[in-house]
Each structure stands twice: as C-alpha cells, then as structure tokens.
N, C-alpha and C positions, 0 to 999 in steps of 0.2 A: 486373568489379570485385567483386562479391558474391559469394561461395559458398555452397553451400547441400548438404545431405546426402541425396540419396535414393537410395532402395532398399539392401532387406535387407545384400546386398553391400557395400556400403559401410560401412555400420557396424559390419559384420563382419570387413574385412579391410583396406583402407585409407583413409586421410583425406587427404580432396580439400586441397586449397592452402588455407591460411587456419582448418582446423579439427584441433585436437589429435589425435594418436590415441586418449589415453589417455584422453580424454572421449568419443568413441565406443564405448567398451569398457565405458561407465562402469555400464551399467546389464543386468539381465538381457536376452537374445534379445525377451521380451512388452513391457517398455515401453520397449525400443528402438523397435519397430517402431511401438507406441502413438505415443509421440512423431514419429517420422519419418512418419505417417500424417498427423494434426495438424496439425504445423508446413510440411510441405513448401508448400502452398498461400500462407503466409505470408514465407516464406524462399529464394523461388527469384530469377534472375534480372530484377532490379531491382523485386525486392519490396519489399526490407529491408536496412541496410546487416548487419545483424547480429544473433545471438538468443542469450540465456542459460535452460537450462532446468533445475530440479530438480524431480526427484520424491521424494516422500518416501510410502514404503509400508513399513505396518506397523513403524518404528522405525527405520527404515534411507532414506539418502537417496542418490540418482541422479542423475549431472551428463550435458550434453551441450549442446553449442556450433555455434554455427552461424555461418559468414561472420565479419564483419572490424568491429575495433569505431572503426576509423579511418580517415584516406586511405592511410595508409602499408602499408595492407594487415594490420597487428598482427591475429593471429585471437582473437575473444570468449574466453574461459576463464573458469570458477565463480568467480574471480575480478576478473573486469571489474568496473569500477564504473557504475552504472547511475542515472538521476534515476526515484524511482519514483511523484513525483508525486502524487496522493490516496492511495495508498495509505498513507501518512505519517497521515491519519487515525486508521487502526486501530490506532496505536500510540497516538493519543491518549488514543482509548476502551478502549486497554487500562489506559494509567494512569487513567483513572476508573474500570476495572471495577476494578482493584486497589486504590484508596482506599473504594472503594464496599466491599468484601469486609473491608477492612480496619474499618470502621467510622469512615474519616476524613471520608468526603462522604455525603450522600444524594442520590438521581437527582431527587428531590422539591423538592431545596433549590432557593431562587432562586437565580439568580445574583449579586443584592445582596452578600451577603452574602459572597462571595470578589472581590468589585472592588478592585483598590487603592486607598490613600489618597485622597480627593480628586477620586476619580470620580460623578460624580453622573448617573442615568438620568432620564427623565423619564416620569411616572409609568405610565403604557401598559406600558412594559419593564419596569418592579421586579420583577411578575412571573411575568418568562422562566424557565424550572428549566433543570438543567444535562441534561435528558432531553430538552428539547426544543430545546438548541443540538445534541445530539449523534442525536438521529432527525431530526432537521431540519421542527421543526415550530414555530420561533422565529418564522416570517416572516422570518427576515433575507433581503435578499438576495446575490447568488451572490458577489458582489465588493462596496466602496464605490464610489457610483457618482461618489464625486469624484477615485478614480484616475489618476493620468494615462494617457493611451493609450499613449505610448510604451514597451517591453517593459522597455527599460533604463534609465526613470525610477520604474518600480514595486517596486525593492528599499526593502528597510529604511532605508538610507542616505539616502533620496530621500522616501518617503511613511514616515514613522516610527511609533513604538507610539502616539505624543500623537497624531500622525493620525488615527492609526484609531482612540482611545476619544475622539477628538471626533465622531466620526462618531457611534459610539454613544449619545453624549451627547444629540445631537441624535434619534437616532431612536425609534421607537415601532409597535409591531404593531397592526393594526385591530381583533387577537383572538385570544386564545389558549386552545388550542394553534391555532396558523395552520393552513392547510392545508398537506401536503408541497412542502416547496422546497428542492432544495439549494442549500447555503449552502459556499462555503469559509471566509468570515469568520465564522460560527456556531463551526464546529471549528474555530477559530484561538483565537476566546475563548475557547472554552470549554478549552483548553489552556492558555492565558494565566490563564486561572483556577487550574486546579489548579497550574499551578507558584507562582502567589503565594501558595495556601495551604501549598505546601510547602515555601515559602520558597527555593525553586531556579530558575532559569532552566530553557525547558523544555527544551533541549537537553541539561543536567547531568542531570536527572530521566530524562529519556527511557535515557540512560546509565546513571544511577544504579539502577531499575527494570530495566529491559527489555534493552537490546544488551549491558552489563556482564554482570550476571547468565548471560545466554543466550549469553555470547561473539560477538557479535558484532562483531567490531572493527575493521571496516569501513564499518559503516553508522553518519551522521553527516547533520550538518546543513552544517555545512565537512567538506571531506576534507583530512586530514592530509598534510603534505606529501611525505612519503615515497611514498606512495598515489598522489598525483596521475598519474604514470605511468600507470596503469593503468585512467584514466578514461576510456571509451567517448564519441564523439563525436555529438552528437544530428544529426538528419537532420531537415528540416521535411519537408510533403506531399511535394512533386515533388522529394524525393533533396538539395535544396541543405543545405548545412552549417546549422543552428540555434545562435542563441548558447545560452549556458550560462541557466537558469532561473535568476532572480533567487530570492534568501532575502528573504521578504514580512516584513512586522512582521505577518503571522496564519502565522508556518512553522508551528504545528503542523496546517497543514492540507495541505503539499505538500510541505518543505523538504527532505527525506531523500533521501541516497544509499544503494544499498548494491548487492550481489551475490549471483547466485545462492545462492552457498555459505552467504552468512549467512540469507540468507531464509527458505532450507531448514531454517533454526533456529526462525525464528520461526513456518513453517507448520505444522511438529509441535509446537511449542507451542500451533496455535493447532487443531489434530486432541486436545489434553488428553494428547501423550505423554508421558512419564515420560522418555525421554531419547532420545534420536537417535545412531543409531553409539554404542550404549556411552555416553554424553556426555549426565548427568544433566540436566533441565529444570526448575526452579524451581516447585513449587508454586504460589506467591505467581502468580509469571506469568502460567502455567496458568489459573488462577483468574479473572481479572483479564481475560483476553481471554475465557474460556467466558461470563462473565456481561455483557460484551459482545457478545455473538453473539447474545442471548435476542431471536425475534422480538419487536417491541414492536406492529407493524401489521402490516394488509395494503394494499400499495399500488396507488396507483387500479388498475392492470392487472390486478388479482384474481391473480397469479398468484405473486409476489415478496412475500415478507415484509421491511419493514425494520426493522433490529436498528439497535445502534450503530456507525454509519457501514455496519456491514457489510450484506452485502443478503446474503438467504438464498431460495432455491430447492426446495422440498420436491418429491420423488419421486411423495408423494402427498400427499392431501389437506391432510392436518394440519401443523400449525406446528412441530409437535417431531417431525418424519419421521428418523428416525434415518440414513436414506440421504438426508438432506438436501445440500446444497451451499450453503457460506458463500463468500460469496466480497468483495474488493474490486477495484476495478479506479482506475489513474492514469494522467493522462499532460501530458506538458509540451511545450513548442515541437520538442521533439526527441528525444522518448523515450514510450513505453509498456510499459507495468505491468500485470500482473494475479496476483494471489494467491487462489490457492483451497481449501477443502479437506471430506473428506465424511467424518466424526470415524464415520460406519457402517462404511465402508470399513478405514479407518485412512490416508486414500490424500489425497495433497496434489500443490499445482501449482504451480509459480512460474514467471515466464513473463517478462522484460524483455528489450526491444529496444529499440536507439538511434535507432527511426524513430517520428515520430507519424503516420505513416501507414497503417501495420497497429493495427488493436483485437485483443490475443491472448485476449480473454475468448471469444469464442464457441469458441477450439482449447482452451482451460485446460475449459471448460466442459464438452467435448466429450470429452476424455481422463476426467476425473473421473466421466462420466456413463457411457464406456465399461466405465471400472473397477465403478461400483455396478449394471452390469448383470449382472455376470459372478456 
C-alpha cells in the first residue's frame, strides 16, 4: 500500500507507483540522495502512508515525494495539502516579530493591555507579557483543562472564544516568569491578541502579513474548496484513518494547512532570503520571523536554546552559532510537521507527512546538520 523511494537508481531513473517522476528529478544527484538517506527509515513499508519534502538551498528550492496521500492510492505532490499542526505557531511569532519591528507591540507589554472589551484577569495574570505567552513562560497550561475529551467536541463550534477567555478569567500563575511549559493556549492568546490589536481576525492577518505577501496560497486555516481535492489523508499510530483536526477557538496555535511548495516559501523566509527561485521575499516578513528566532533562554537540558515558539540548536557553544539550527516541529491525530533551517548554511527543510506516527525532526535535523558539516 505505501511507497517509498530508495536508492540512488531510483531517483535517478524511474519512479515506483504512487511517486511522480518529475519530483524525483527535482533536486540536484547530493540532496537527492541526502534526502533519500534520511527519509527512507521513515518512509518504507508500513512506515508512513506518505511524505512531502522541500529543500531550500542557497535561494533555490527542491521537491520530492514519497508514497500515497490517500486510500485511493493519489501519490503526495509539493502540492498535497498537509495539517501542520504547531508549527502554525511560528507564524504567530512571526506576526509579533513583525509588529514588534514595526513598533506596534512591545515583547515587554502585558497582555492587559491588548484583551478585548470586557475581559477582565485576575490580578496574579495582569502581569503576563506577550514574551512570556510566546517563550512559554506564562505558567499556562498545555490545553484548558475544562475541554471536553472527546476529539470532535473540541472545535470552535463546541468549546468557543467566550470559553476559553473564561478560562482565562478565572486563572492565575503562582509567579512570574513561571518556569518553562509548553502551553498551546498561551500561543493561541497570544495571537488572539495581536489580531484584536490589529483589528483583523487572525486568519485575515495571518493572510494579510505572511502567506499573501509570500504567495502562499495554499496555506489556510479552512482550505478553499477548490483545493480540497488535494488534501492528504491523516493516519493515526497503527496506519487507521484519523479524523480531520478540529479548528480550536486558540488556532493560532495549530490551525494551518499547507504544502511543501508553500513552506519552501516560508523556510527561506525564515533562512532571511531575499527571494527564492527568482521570487522576491518581503522584507517586513523577513524581519518579523528573524526577531522571532532570537534565543531568549536556555532550556532545562543545557543544550536547546528557546526563542519564540521556535527552539534553536547551536553547533557550538554560543547562542548566536551562525551554523545554528532553528527549527519547529507539529503534529495532530493524523499528520506530522517539522520545519527547519541553518540561515549559516543558507539550507532549509520541510518535512510533512500524513502519519502521527513518524516525528520527521530527528531526519530534518539530520539533513540540515549534514549540510553545516560539509
């Protein structure tokens, strides 16, 4: 039922059942076989129902597909649509690195101060800053814990926005900055924030900022229906089919679709190129993810620095290791995400598959680290 791509040969001459040609062809003979090294452990039979990869090196990006993104056999393409789960974060902290650059937010500010009308904290919370819902040092924790359990009572439609800022309302940290806890309700507010201060939903925002500008026009919080087609089917642990990831009232902390192809936009964006294939990249943007990349700590394991949402890996000692590695990683009942990039290099990784069974962070990790060895 799965296919999967191995050895040199194969990428070189023809493609097995289920994987394009012309995404085997896609990249030079070295990160063909980088990736084909990588992914095969992830991608073979009854690994994975399927994988989408880009690389992006020194301004130019590289597709390649692996196995089937449905029962019907349909093979993955830079194109598939993907749930990419946390990594939906880093676009939050991109728009606060971008108001932050802009001089509309400061990382200092409470979060008081951008709540809707009519919300009121109690007094432990006033003040939380928008630095420490987005390092995750708010105290929040991971979810509310008055969620329902069931998967397909936890949409928006079921647990609403007034739910969860009553939540809020009610809660209080025992000290701040807490100690490190990831939070996905922390980067939900704290996106619910900045879209009320810019007067946008964060969906418009996220468009209006970041996937507009970048071309992205694929990556969405709903996929347009034209699109739907081409959306990858998630697979839970043991291979059975996953429902679709509910849209939470905190999406800006999961809620995002998207595809290789667009990714590959946003990970050279997020390497500070100037444009990808020819294909200019916004300054603003730029900007706006670099200053969210800035380690802020270092985490209990001495060895990971974390920035906003993103977690960074240095080569050596120090926190500004220019052959660093930034990276995020997501994943939802039926899909895995990981995005990475080493801005020394000029070399990036996109990495989504329609299984939560495979973590592609240690292969994205592994490519990237091959590259800043060389």
């Amino acid at each position: 039922m799965y296919t999967a791509v191995f050895g040199l040969a194969a990428l070189a001459l023809s493609a097995p059942p289920g994987v394009a040609q012309d995404e085997l062809a896609a990249g030079p003979p070295e990160i063909a076989a980088l990736v084909e090294k990588y992914m095969a452990p992830l991608v073979g039979p009854g690994r994975a129902a399927g994988a989408a990869v880009a690389v992006v090196r020194d301004g130019t990006s590289h597709y390649f597909s692996f196995g089937t993104r449905n029962e019907a056999g349909d093979p993955v393409t830079p194109e598939t649509i993907f749930e990419i789960g946390s990594v939906t974060k880093v676009f939050t902290t991109a728009l606060l690195g971008m108001a932050v650059d802009a001089g509309e937010m400061n990382l200092d500010d409470p979060i008081v101060r951008y709540l809707p009308p009519g919300v009121t904290l109690r007094p432990g919370a006033r003040g939380v800053t928008l630095l420490e819902l987005a390092d995750f040092t708010s105290g929040l924790p991971d979810d509310p814990p008055d969620l329902p359990r069931s998967l397909e009572m936890r949409g928006v439609e079921h647990y609403t926005v007034a739910d969860l800022m009553r939540f809020f309302e009610r809660w209080e940290p025992a000290k701040l900055p807490a100690p490190y806890r990831y939070s996905n309700i922390g980067v939900g507010l704290l996106g619910l924030l900045i879209a009320n201060h810019a007067g946008q939903p964060w969906p418009e925002l996220v468009r209006s900022r970041i996937t507009g500008p970048l071309g992205m026009t694929d990556t969405a919080e709903r996929v347009r229906g034209d699109a739907r087609a081409r959306l990858a089917r998630g697979h839970g642990p043991t291979g059975e089919p996953a429902p679709p990831w509910p849209i939470y009232a905190w999406a800006p902390t999961g809620a995002l679709r998207s595809t290789a192809r667009d990714m590959a936009r946003f990970a050279a964006a997020s390497l500070g190129e100037a444009s990808l294939d020819g294909v200019p990249i916004p300054a603003r943007v730029r900007a706006g993810i670099a200053l969210a990349q800035r380690p802020v700590f270092r985490m209990p394991d001495d060895v990971l620095f974390q920035a906003l949402a993103w977690m960074v890996r240095p080569f050596r000692a120090e926190e500004d290791d220019p052959l660093r590695i930034v990276f995020k990683d997501g994943g939802t009942a039926g899909f895995s995400a990981w995005v990475g990039v080493n801005p020394g290099k000029r070399f990036g990784v996109v990495l989504l598959m329609n299984t939560s069974r495979q973590h592609p962070g240690r292969a994205g990790s592994e490519m990237i680290g091959h590259a800043a060895a060389r």
